[in-house]
Structure formats: structure tokens, C-alpha cells
N, CA, C and O atoms as a printed pandas DataFrame, in Angstrom:
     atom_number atom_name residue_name chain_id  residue_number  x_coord  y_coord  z_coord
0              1         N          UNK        A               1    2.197  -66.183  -17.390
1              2        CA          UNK        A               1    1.548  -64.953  -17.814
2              3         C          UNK        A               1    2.617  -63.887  -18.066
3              4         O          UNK        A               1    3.288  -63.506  -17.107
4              5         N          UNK        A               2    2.792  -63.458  -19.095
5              6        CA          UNK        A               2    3.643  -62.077  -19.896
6              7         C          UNK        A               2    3.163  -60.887  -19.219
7              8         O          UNK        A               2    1.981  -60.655  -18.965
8              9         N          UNK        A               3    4.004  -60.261  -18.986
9             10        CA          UNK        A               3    3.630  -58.898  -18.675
10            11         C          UNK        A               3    3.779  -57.715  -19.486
11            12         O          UNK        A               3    4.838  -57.571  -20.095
12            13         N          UNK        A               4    2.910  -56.889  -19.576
13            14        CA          UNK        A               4    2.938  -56.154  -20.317
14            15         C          UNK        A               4    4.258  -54.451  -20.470
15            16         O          UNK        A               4    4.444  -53.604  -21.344
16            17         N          UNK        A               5    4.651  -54.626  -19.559
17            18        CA          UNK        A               5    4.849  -53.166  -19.111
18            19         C          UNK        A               5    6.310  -53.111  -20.129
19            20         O          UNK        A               5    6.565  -51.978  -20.538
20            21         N          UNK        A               6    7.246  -54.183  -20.553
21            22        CA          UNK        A               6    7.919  -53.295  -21.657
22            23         C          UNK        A               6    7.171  -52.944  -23.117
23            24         O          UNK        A               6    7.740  -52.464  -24.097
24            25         N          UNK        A               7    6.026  -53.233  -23.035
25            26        CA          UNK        A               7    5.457  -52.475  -24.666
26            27         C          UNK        A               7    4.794  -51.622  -23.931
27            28         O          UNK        A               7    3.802  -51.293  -24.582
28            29         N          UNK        A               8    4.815  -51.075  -22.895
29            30        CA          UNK        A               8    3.688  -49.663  -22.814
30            31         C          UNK        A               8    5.447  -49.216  -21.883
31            32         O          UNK        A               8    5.114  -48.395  -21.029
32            33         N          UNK        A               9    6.821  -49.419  -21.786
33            34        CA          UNK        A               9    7.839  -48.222  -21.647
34            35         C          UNK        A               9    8.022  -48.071  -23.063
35            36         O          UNK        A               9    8.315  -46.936  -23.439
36            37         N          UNK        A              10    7.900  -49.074  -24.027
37            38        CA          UNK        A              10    8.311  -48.775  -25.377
38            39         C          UNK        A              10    7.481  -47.860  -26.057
39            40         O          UNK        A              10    7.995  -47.360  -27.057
40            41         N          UNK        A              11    6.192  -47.468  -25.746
41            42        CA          UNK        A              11    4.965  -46.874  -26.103
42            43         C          UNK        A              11    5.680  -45.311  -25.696
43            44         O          UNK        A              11    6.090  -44.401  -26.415
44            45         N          UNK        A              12    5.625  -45.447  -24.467
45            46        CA          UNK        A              12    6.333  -43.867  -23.854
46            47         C          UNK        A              12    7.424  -43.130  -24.190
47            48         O          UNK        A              12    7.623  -41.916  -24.140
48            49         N          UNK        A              13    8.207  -44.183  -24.595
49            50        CA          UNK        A              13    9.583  -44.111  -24.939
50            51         C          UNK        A              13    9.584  -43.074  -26.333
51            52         O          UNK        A              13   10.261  -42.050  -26.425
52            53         N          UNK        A              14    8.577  -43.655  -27.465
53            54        CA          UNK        A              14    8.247  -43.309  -28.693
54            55         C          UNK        A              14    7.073  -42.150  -28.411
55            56         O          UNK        A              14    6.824  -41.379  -29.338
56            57         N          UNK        A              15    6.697  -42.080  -27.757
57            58        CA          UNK        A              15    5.429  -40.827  -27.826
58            59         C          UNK        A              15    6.583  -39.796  -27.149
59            60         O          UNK        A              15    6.384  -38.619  -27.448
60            61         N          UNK        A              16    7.515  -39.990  -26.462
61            62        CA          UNK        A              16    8.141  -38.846  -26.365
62            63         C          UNK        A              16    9.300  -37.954  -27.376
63            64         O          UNK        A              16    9.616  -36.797  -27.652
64            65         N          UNK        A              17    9.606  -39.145  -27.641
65            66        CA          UNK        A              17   10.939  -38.824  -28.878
66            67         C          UNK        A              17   10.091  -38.240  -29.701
67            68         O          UNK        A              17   10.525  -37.231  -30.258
68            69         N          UNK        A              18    8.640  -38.681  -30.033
69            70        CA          UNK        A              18    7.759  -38.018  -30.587
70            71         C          UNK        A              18    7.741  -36.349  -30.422
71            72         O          UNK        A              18    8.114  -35.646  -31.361
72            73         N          UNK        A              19    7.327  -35.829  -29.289
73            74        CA          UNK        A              19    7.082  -34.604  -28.552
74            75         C          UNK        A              19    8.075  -34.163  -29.097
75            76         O          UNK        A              19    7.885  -33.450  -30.083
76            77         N          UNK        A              20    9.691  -34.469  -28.587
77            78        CA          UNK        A              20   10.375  -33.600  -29.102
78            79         C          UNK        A              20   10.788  -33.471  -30.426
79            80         O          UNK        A              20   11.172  -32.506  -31.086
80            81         N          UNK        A              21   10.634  -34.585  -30.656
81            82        CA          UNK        A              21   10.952  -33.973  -32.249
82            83         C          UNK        A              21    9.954  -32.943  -32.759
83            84         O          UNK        A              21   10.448  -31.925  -33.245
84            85         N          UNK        A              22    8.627  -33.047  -32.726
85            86        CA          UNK        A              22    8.053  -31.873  -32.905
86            87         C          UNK        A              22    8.436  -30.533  -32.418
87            88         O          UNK        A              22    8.648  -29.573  -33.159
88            89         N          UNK        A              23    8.506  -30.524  -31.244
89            90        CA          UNK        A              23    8.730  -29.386  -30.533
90            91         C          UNK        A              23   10.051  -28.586  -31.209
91            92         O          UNK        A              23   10.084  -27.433  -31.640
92            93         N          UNK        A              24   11.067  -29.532  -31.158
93            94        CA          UNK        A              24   12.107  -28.742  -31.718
94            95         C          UNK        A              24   12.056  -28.525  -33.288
95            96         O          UNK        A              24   12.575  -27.533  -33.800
96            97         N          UNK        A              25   11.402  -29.506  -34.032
97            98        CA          UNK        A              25   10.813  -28.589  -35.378
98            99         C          UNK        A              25    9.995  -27.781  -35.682
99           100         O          UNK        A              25    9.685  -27.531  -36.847
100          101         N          UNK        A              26    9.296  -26.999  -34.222
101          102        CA          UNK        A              26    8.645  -26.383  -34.594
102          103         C          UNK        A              26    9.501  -24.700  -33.872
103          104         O          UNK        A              26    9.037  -23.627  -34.257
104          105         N          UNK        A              27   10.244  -24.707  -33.249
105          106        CA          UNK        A              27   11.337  -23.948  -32.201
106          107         C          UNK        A              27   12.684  -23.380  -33.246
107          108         O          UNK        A              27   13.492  -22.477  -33.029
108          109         N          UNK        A              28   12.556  -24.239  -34.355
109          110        CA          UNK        A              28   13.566  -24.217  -35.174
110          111         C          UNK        A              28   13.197  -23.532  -36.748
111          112         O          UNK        A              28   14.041  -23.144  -37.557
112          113         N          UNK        A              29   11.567  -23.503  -36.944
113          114        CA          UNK        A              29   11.177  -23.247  -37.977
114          115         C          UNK        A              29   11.176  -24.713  -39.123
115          116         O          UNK        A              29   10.488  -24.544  -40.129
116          117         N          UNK        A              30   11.507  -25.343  -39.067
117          118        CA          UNK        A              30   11.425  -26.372  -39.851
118          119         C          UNK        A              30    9.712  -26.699  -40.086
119          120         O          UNK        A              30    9.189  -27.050  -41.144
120          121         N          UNK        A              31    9.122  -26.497  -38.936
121          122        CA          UNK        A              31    7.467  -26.883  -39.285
122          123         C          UNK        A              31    7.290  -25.618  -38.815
123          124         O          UNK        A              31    7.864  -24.903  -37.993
124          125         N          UNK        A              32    6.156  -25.499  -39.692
125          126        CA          UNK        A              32    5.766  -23.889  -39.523
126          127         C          UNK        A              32    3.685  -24.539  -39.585
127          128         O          UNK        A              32    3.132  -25.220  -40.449
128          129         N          UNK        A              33    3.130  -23.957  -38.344
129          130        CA          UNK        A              33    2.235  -24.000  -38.476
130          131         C          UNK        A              33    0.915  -22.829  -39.339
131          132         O          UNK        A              33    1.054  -21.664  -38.966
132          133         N          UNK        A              34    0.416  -22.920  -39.782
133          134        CA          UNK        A              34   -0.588  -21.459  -40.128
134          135         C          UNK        A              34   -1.737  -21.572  -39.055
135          136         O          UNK        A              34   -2.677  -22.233  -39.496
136          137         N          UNK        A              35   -1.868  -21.251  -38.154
137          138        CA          UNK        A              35   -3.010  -21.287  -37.250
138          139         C          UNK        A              35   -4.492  -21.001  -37.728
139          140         O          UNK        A              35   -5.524  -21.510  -37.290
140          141         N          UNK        A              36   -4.270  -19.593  -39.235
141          142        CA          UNK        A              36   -5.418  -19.096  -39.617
142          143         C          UNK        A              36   -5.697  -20.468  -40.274
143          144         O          UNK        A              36   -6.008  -21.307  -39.428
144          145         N          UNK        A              37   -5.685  -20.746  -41.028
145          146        CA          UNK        A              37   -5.726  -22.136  -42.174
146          147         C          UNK        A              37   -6.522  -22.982  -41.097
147          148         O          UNK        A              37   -7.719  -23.265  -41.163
148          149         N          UNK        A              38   -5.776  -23.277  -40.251
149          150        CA          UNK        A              38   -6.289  -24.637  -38.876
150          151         C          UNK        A              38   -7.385  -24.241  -38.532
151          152         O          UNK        A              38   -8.176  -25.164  -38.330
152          153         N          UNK        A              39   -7.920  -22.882  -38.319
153          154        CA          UNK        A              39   -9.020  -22.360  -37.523
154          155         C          UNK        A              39   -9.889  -22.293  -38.371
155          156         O          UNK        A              39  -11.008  -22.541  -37.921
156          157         N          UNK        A              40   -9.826  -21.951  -39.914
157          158        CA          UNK        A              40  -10.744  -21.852  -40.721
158          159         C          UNK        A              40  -11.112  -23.070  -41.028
159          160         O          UNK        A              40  -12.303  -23.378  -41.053
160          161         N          UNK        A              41  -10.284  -23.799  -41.261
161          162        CA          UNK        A              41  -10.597  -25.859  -41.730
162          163         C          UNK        A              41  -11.948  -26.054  -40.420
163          164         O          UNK        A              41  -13.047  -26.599  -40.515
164          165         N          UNK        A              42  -11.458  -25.538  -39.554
165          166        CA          UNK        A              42  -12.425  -26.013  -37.822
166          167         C          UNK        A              42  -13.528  -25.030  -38.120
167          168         O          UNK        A              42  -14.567  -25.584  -37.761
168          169         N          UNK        A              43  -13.753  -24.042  -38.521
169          170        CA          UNK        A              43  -14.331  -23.224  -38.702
170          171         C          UNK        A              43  -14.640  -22.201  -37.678
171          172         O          UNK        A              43  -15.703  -21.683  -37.335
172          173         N          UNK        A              44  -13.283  -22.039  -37.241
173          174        CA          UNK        A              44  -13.451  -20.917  -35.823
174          175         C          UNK        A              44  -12.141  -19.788  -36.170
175          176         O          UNK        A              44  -10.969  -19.947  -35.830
176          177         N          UNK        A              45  -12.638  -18.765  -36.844
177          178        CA          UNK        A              45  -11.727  -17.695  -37.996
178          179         C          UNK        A              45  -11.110  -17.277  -36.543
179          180         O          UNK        A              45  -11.815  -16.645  -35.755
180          181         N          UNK        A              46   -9.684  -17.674  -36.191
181          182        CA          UNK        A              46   -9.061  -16.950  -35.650
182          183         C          UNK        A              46   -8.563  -15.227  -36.208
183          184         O          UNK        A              46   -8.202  -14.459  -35.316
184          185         N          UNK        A              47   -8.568  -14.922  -37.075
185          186        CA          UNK        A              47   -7.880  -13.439  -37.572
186          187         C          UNK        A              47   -8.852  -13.217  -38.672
187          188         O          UNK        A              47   -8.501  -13.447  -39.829
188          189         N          UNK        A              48  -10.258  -12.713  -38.356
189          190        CA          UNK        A              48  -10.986  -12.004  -38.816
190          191         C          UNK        A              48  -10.763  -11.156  -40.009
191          192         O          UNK        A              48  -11.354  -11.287  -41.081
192          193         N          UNK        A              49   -9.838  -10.256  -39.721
193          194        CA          UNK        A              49   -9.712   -8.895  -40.543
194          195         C          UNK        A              49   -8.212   -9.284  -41.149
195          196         O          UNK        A              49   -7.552   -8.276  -41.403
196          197         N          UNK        A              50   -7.682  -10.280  -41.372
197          198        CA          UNK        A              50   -6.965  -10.487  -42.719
198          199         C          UNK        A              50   -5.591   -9.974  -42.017
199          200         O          UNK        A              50   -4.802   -9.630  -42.898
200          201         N          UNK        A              51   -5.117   -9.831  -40.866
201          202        CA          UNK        A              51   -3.998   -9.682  -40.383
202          203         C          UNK        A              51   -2.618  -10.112  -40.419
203          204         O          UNK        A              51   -2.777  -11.266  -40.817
204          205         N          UNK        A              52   -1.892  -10.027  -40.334
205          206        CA          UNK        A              52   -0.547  -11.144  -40.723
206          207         C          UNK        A              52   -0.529  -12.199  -39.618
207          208         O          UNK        A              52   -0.462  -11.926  -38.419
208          209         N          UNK        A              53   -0.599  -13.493  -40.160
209          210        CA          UNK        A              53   -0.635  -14.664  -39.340
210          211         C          UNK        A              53    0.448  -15.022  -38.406
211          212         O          UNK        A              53    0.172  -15.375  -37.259
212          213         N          UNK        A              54    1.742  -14.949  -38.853
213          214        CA          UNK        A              54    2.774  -15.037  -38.269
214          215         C          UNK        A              54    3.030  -14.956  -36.630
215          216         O          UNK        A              54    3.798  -15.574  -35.892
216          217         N          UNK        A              55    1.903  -13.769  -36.355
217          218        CA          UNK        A              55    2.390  -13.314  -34.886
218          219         C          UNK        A              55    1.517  -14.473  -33.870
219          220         O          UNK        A              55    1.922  -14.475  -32.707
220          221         N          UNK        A              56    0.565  -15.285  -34.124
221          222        CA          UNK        A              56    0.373  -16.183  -33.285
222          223         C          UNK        A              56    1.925  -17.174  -33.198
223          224         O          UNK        A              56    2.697  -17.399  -32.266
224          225         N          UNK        A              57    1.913  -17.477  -34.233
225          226        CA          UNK        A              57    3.343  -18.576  -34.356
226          227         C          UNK        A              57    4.492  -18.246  -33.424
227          228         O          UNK        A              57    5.272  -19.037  -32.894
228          229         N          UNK        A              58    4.425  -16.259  -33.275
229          230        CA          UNK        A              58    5.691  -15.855  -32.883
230          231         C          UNK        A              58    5.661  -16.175  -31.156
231          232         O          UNK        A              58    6.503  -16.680  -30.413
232          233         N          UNK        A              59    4.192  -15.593  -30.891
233          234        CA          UNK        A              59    4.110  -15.388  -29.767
234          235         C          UNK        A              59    3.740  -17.001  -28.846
235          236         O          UNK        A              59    3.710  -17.074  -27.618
236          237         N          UNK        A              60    3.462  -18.297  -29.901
237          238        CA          UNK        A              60    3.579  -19.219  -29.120
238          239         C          UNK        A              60    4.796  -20.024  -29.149
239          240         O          UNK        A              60    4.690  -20.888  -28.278
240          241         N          UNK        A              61    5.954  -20.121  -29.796
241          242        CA          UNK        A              61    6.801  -20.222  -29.630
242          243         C          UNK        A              61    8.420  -19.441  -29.653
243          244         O          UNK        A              61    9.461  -20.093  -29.575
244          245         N          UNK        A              62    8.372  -18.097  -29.763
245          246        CA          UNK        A              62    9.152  -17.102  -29.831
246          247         C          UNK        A              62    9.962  -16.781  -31.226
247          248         O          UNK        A              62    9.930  -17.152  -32.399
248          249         N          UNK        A              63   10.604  -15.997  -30.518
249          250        CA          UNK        A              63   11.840  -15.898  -32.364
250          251         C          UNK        A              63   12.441  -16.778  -32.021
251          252         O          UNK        A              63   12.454  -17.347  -30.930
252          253         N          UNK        A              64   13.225  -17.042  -33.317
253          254        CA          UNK        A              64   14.092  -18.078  -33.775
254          255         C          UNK        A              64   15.547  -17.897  -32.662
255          256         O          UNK        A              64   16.512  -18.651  -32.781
């Protein structure tokens, strides 16, 4: 009987390299999310009154 547990460290291994690569493309500006866009697609209008979007972005991952 095979055991499973090096395809679920290899699983972890890749869902993390995952994480960070996001994380740091998103820390770096390389991915830039629009939150308003995301919320309206979901249909839950984060910024009502037409505000500049930017400052969610800023304030969940800081300045550059």
C-alpha cells in the first residue's frame, strides 16, 4: 500500500509558492486589484458615491 503524503507535501508545497507569489505581486503593484469592479460583478457596491478606488487597495496593502 502507497502512501499518500508526498502528493499532499507536494500539494502544500505549491499552494504556498502560490500565496506568495501573489502576495508579493500584489505588495509590489504588479497586480492591482479594483475592489469596486469585484463588488459590483458580486453585486455588493462597495463605493457608492463614485469615490477614488485606490484607497481600499492602499489601505489593504500599504504604499509601495
Amino acid at each position: 500500500m502507497r502512501s499518500g503524503k508526498p502528493i499532499v507535501v507536494l500539494r502544500v508545497l505549491l499552494l504556498g509558492l502560490l500565496l506568495v507569489g501573489l502576495a508579493t505581486g500584489l505588495r509590489n503593484q504588479w497586480l492591482v486589484i479594483h475592489w469596486d469592479r469585484f463588488a459590483d460583478d458580486l453585486g455588493l457596491p462597495l463605493n457608492p458615491a463614485g469615490d477614488d478606488s485606490s484607497t481600499f487597495n492602499q489601505w489593504l496593502i500599504g504604499e509601495p
